[in-house]
C-alpha positions, 0 to 999 in steps of 0.5 A, a space after each residue: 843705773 850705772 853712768 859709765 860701763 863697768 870694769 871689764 874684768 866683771 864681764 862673761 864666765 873670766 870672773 869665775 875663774 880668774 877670781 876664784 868665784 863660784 859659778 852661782 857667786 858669780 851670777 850674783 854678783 854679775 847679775 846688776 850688770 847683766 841687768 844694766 846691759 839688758 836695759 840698754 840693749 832693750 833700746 834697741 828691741 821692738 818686742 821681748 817675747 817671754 815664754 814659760 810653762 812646765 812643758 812645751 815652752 822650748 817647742 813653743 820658743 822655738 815655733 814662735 821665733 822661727 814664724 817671726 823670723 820669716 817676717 821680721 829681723 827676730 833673735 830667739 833663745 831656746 833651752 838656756 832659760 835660767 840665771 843669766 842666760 835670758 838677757 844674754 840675747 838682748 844685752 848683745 843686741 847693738 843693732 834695731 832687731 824686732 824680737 827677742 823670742 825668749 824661753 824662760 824656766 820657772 824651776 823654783 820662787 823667784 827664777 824669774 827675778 833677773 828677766 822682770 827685773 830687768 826687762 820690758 816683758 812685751 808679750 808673756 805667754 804661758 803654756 802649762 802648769 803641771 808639778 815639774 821641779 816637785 822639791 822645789 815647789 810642792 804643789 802645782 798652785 806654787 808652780 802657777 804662782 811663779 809663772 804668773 808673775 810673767 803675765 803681771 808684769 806685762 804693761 798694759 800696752 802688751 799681751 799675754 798669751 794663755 792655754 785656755 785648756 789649762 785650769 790655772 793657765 787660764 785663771 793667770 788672765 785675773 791677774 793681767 793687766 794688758 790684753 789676753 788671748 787665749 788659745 787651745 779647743 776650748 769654745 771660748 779661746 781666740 785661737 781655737 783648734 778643732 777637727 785635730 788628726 795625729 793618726 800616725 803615721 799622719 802628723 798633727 793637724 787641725 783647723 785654726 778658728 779665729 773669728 769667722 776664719 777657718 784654717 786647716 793647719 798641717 805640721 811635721 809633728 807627732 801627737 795632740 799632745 804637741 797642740 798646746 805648743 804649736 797653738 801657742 806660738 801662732 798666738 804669738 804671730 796672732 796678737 802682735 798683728 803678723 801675717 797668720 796665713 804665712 805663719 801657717 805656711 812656714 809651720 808646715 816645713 817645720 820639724 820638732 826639736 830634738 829629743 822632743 818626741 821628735 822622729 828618727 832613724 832606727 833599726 829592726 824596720 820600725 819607725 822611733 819618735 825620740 823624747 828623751 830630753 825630759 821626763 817627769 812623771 806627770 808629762 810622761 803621763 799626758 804622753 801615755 794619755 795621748 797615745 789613744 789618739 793616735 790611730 791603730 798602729 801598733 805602739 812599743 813604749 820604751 820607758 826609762 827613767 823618770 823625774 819628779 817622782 818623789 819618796 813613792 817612787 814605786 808606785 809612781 813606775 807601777 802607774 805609769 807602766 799599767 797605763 801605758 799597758 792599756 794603750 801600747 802592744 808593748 811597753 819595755 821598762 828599763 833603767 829605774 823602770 825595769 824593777 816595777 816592769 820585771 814585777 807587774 809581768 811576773 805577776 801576770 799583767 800584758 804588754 809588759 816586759 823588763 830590761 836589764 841593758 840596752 842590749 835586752 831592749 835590742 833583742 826585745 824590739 828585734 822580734 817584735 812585727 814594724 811598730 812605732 817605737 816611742 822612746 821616754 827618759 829623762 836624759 841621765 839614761 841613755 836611751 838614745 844609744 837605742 837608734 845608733 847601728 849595731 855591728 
């Protein structure tokens, strides 16, 4: 470890252009003192709180940081999850803070290098594993391989935090070697959620089980596909001793991320949820799945562009959009959706319908009876341009 602070010059994004550096040159060379400052700005932490998983780990930050917040002097770091910017919240830190709740990506082997080496990991926790970032990984095994480092490294006076419903989330506990909490509506999971209603328009909630107490908890977001997220972060209030029924009172004013299947204004008087932020294939596809449970409404899925979806590409749209089918009155394919959409309705198959522009996914929504609109895209398509007004 350094004896003394290093040259000024080293420090922030001035190295990359005032001496010609690549950005990822930059980050490596930066990278021993990004982790001597982290070090030393961890004197001044109680807990890091890492959370990593192939979906929902930025609404799982995010709750986790805010339910902390509202007891202790938290700092929480959603979406820059990658390279140098987990340890920037706790390189800062110049005053005693109880939390840093930290999002961390896992998008390739050895993403997590800079925050392990650098940190104390306090409580780990892991929402999903699913094949996100595919050239990078090839198989969900890889993928569980890297996020499970996040739960090695926990000493043995801290915790890791697990999705109990998630097959190689769970069989990260083998290789912890600190206390586990499970979570999820397995029978077995500490934090157990059961009697879930997302009927819409109803929003998500479930009775908490933990122990020989039942909870009924309300929130502000759409879908029991959201469970996972907001399970983890109560997890994270459960196993570092917090006030749960308080935390359960916050969570009920809490609203979801942007672009995160989140609510929004729209026109031709139907309601939109938004999830436009990310969208690899095998996410999309849980989306689709967890429409069946959303009660009666009528349901219009408008599908862009997809993630993830490899050299079979195709076959990957068609899939996608005959399932959907099945459980929506409509589904709009348009950007790299359109081809596949434009060809399973001329051969006949229901509910499906093409668009070669905004404008024809405009035209479509404005003759269709009130529904909910669920809006799906990575965000390289512009979907979102749907919800503004229209002269």
């Amino acid at each position: 470890m350094p004896s003394k602070p290093p040259p000024k010059w080293l420090f922030g994004a001035a190295a990359t252009y005032k001496y010609g550096l690549s950005h990822g040159l930059a980050s490596r060379l930066l990278a021993p003192i990004d982790r001597w400052q982290a070090r030393r700005g961890q004197r001044h932490l109680k807990r890091f709180v890492g959370i990593t998983g192939s979906v929902g780990k930025s609404t799982a930050t995010m709750l986790a940081g805010a339910l902390l917040k509202a007891q202790f002097r938290t700092i929480t770091g959603v979406y820059l999850n990658a390279g140098r910017h987990p340890l920037r919240r706790v390189r800062k830190l110049r005053e005693p803070t109880d939390y840093v709740v930290q999002e961390l990506s896992g998008h390739m082997q050895g993403a997590l290098d800079n925050v392990l080496d650098a940190l104390r990991i306090d409580v780990a926790v892991v929402t999903a594993v699913g094949l996100d970032h595919a050239a990078a990984f090839r198989s969900v095994d890889a993928v569980a391989a890297e996020k499970q480092r996040l739960v090695a490294a926990v000493p043995p006076e801290g915790v890791a935090c697990l999705n109990a419903d998630d097959p190689l989330v769970r069989g990260m506990a083998a290789v912890a070697r600190c206390r586990v909490v499970l979570y999820g509506t397995a029978p077995d999971a500490e934090l157990r959620a059961a009697n879930l209603d997302a009927s819409w328009p109803n929003r998500l909630s479930f009775d908490l089980i933990v122990g020989d107490v039942t909870r009924r908890v309300r929130t502000r977001f759409a879908g029991r596909i959201t469970l996972p997220s907001i399970l983890a972060a109560l997890a994270v209030v459960h196993a570092t001793g917090a006030d749960l029924d308080r935390a359960i009172d916050t969570l009920a004013s809490i609203e979801p991320l942007p672009n995160r299947l989140a609510p929004a204004a729209g026109p031709f008087g139907h309601d939109y949820l938004r999830d436009t932020y990310k969208a690899s294939l095998w996410s999309t596809r849980a989306l689709i799945d967890d429409m069946a449970s959303w009660g009666p409404v009528p349901r219009i899925l408008v599908l862009g562009d997809l993630s993830d979806t490899g050299n079979d590409g195709s076959r990957k749209y068609r899939g996608a959009l005959r399932v959907a089918a099945a459980n929506c009155a409509l589904v709009i394919g348009v950007g790299l959706a359109a081809g596949q959409a434009r060809r399973l309705a001329a051969a006949g198959e229901p509910n499906l319908a093409a668009a070669s522009s905004l404008d024809e996914v405009r035209d479509l929504l404005r003759a269709r009876p009130p529904s909910l609109v669920i809006l799906k895209s990575n965000s390289k398509y512009p979907l979102d341009l749907l919800l503004e007004a229209q002269p």
